[in-house]
C-alpha positions in Angstrom: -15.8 -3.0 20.7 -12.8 -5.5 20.5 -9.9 -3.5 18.7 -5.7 -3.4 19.1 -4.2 -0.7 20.0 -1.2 0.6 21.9 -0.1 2.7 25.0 3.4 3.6 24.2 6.1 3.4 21.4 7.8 0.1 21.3 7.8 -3.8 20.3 4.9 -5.6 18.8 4.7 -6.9 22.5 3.2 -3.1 23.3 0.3 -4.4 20.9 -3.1 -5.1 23.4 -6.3 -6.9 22.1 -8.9 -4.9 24.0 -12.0 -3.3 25.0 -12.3 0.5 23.4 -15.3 2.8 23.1 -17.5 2.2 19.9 -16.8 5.5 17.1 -19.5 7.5 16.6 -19.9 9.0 13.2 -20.0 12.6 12.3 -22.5 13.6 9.8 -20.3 13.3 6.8 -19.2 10.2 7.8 -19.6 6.4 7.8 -19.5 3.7 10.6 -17.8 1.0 9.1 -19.0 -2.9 10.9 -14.9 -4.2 9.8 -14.6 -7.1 8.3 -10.6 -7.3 7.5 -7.8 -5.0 7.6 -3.9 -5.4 6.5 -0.1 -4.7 7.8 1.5 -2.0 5.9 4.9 -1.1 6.6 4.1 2.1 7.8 1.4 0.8 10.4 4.7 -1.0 12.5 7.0 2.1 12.1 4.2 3.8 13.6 4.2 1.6 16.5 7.9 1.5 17.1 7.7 5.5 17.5 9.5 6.3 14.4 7.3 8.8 13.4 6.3 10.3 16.2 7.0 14.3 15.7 4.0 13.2 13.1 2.1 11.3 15.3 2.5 13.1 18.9 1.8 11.4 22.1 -1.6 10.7 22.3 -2.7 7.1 23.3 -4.3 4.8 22.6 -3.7 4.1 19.6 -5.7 1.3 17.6 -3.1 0.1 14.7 -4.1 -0.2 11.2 -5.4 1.7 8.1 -6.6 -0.8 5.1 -10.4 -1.7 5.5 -13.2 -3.3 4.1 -16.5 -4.0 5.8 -20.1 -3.1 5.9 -21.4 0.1 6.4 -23.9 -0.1 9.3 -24.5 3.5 9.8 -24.3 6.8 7.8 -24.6 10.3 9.0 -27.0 12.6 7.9 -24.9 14.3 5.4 -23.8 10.9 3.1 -25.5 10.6 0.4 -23.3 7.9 -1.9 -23.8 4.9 0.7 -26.6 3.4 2.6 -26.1 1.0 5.1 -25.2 -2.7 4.0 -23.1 -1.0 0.9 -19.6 -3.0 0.9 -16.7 -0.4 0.9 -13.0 -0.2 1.1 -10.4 2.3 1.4 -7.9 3.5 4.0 -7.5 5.7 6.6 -4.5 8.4 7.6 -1.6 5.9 8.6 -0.9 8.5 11.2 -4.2 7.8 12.5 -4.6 4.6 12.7 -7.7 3.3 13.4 -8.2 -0.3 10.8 -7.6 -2.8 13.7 -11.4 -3.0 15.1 -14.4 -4.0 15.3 -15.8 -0.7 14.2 -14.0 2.4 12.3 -15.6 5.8 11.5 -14.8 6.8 7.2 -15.3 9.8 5.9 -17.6 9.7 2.9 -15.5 11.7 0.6 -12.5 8.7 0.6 -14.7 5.4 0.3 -15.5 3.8 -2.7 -18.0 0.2 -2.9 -15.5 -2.9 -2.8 -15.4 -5.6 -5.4 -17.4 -8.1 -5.9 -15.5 -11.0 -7.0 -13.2 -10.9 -3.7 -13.3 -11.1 0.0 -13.4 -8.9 2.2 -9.4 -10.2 3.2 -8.4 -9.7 0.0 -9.9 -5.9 -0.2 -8.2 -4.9 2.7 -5.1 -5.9 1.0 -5.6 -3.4 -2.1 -5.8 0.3 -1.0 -2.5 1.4 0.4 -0.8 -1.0 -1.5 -2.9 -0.8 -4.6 -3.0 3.1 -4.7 0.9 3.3 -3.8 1.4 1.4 -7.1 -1.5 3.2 -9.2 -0.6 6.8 -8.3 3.3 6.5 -8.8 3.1 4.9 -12.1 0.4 6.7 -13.8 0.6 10.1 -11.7 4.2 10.8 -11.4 5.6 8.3 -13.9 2.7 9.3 -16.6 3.5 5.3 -17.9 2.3 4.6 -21.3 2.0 1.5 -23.3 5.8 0.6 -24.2 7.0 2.5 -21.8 10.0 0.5 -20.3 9.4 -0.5 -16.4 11.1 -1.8 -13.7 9.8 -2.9 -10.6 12.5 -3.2 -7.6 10.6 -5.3 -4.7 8.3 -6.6 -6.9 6.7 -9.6 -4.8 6.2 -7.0 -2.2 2.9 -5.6 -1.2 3.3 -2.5 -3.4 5.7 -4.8 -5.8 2.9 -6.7 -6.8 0.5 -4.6 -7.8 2.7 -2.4 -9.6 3.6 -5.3 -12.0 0.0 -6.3 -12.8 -1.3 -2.7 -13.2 2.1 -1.6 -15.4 0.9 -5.2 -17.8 -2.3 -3.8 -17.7 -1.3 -0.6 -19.2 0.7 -2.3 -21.9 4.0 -1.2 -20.4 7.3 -3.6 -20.4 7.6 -4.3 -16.9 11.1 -5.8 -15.5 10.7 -7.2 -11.9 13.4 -7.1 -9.6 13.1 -9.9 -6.5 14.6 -12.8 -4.9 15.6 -16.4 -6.2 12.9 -17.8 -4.7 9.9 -15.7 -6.0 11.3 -15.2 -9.6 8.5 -17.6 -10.9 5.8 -15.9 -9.0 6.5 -12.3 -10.1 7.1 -14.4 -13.6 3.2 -15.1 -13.6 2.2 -11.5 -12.3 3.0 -10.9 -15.7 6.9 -9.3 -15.9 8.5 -9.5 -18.8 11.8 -9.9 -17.6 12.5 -11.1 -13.7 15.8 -10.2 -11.9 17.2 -11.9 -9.0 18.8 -8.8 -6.8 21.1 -11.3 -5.2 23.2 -11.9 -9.0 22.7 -8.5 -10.8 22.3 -5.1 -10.1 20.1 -4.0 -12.3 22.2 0.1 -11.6 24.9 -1.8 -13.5 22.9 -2.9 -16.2 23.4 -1.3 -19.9 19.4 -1.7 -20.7 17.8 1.4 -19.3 13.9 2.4 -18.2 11.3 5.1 -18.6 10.3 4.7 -15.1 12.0 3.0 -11.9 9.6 2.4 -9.0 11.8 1.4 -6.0 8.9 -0.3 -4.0 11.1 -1.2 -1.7 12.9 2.2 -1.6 16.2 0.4 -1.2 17.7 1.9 -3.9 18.9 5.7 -4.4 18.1 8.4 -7.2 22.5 8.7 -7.4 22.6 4.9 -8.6 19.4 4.6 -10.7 20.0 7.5 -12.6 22.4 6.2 -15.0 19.6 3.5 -16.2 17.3 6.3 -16.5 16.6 7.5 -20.2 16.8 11.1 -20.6 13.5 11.9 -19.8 13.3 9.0 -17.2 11.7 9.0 -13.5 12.6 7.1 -10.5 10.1 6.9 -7.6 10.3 5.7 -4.0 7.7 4.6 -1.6 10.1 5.6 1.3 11.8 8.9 2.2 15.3 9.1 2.5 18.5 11.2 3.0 20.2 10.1 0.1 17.0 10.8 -1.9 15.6 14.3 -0.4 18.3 16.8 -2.4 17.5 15.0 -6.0 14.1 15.2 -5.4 14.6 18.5 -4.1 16.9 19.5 -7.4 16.2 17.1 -10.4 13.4 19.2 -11.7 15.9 22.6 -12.1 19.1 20.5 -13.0 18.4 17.2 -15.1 15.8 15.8 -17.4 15.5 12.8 -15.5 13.4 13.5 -12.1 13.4 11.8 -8.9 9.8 11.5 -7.1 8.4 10.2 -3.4 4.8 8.8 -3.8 2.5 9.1 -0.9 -0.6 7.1 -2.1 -4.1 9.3 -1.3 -7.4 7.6 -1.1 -9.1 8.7 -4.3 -12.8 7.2 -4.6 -12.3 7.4 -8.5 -8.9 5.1 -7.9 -10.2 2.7 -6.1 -12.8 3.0 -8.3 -10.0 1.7 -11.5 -8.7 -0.6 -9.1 -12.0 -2.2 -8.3 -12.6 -2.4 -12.4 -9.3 -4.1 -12.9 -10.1 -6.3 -10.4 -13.5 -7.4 -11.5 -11.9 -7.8 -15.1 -9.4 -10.0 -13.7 -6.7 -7.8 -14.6 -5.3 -7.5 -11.8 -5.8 -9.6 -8.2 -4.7 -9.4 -4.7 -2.4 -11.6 -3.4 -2.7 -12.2 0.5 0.7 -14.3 1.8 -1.2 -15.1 5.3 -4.1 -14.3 7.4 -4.6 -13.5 10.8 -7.0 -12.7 13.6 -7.8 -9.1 15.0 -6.1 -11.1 18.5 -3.4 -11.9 16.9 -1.7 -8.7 15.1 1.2 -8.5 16.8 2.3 -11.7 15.3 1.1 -9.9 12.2 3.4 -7.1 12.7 6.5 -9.1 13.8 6.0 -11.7 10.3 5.9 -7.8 8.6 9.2 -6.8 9.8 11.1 -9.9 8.5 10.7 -8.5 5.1 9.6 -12.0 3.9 6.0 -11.6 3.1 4.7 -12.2 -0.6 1.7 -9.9 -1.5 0.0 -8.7 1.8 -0.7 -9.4 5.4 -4.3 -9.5 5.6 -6.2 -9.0 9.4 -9.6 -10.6 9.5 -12.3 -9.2 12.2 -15.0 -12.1 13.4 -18.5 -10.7 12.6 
């Protein structure tokens, strides 16, 4: 099967479009025929090695962990899916695995995609979609009128995090650039911030929850724009962050959090609802070929993307 994958830590250049041995599924599992994966942040830090006392030394590596596709074969254990089901969901980041033809999924992580979008715009949900589901209704237990901001919020997580806090009857604040203020405006945010003319740690208005999807803000500074029994949450680990999170449970009411999304059938499940309803909708800022990922990866890292990179496989 045609997949990418890599042979050593580096540059998007270390990124080869190549022949690899077909996966072979385990009883519990499903071979996956993959129709379209995405770019996560995570899937070029990866790459550069900046994870590796995670992700060790074995090689090669095929990029990726969003999918959606067709399941073509199931082992003799499933008994949810059958083969032609539609499904989505993600593997381990550290993994890898998205950026093929074929990819092996346990059972017990995928959940039937949605129907009213394609398979480019379901491989932009899970990570992204989950990131944003999980840390606002998990750790940030929102609530309708609860008081939201969003920092990065024409981001991949960004913009699911707006819909889904709307959805949910929260106020949701957006924080972004000049430039996308109207398009986080018809996500549905109450209020849009530019970053570049206020801080919103500065600001006298404070917020129930703070989800820095972006995680370019600290626990220290939001704090103070936390109400007393306010959370912040970051998609990113950090120095600055690891002693709050560590110490805001025994020494303030207000808590810090890190979310690390987990692919929950039942979640996907919501997501797929909202979806469906129209609630809530992926946004894919460009498409491109399984050949050409590292372009993929090197658009990622500019930081400029709206919505999702989305990686579509030829049948």
């Amino acid at each position: 099967m045609k997949a990418v994958a890599f042979d050593r830590y580096g540059s998007a250049e270390e990124l080869q479009y190549r022949e690899l041995s077909k996966p072979i599924a385990k009883s519990n599992e499903l071979l996956i025929k993959v129709r379209a994966s995405s770019v996560n942040p995570v899937d070029w830090k990866i790459r550069q090695g900046n994870l590796q006392l995670l992700t060790g030394f074995k090689f090669p590596r095929i990029v990726g962990s969003d999918i959606s596709g067709v399941v073509v074969e199931v082992g003799r254990e499933v008994t949810k899916f059958q083969p032609g089901d539609e499904v989505y969901t993600f593997l381990n980041p550290l993994n890898g695995g998205a950026c093929a033809e074929y990819a092996v999924v346990p059972e017990s992580i995928a959940a039937i995609k949605p129907k009213n979008i394609t398979h480019a715009e379901a491989a932009a949900v899970p990570i992204a979609g989950l990131t944003a589901l999980q840390a606002l209704r998990d750790l940030g237990e929102i609530k309708a009128g609860k008081k939201v901001l969003i920092n990065g919020a024409s981001g991949g997580v960004g913009i699911f995090a707006v819909q889904l806090a709307k959805a949910l009857n929260a106020e949701v604040t957006g924080v972004c650039s000049a430039q996308n203020r109207e398009f986080v405006k018809n996500l549905g945010a109450d209020i849009v911030l530019d970053y570049a003319e206020i801080d919103f740690t500065k600001q006298p208005k404070k917020y129930d929850i703070i989800l820095d999807a972006v995680g370019k803000q600290t626990f220290a500074k939001c704090e103070k724009v936390l109400q007393s029994e306010g959370v912040y949450i970051s998609t990113l680990p950090s120095f600055e962050n690891f002693f709050p999170m560590l110490t805001s449970w025994f020494l303030s009411s207000k808590k810090a959090q890190l979310i690390v999304a987990k692919p929950k059938p039942d979640d996907l499940g919501f997501l797929r609802e909202l979806i469906e309803s129209e609630q809530t909708r992926p946004i894919v800022d460009r498409t491109y070929s399984l050949a050409e990922v590292a372009a993929a990866h090197t658009y990622s890292q500019t930081g400029r993307a709206v919505g999702k990179i989305a990686i579509v496989i030829d049948s």
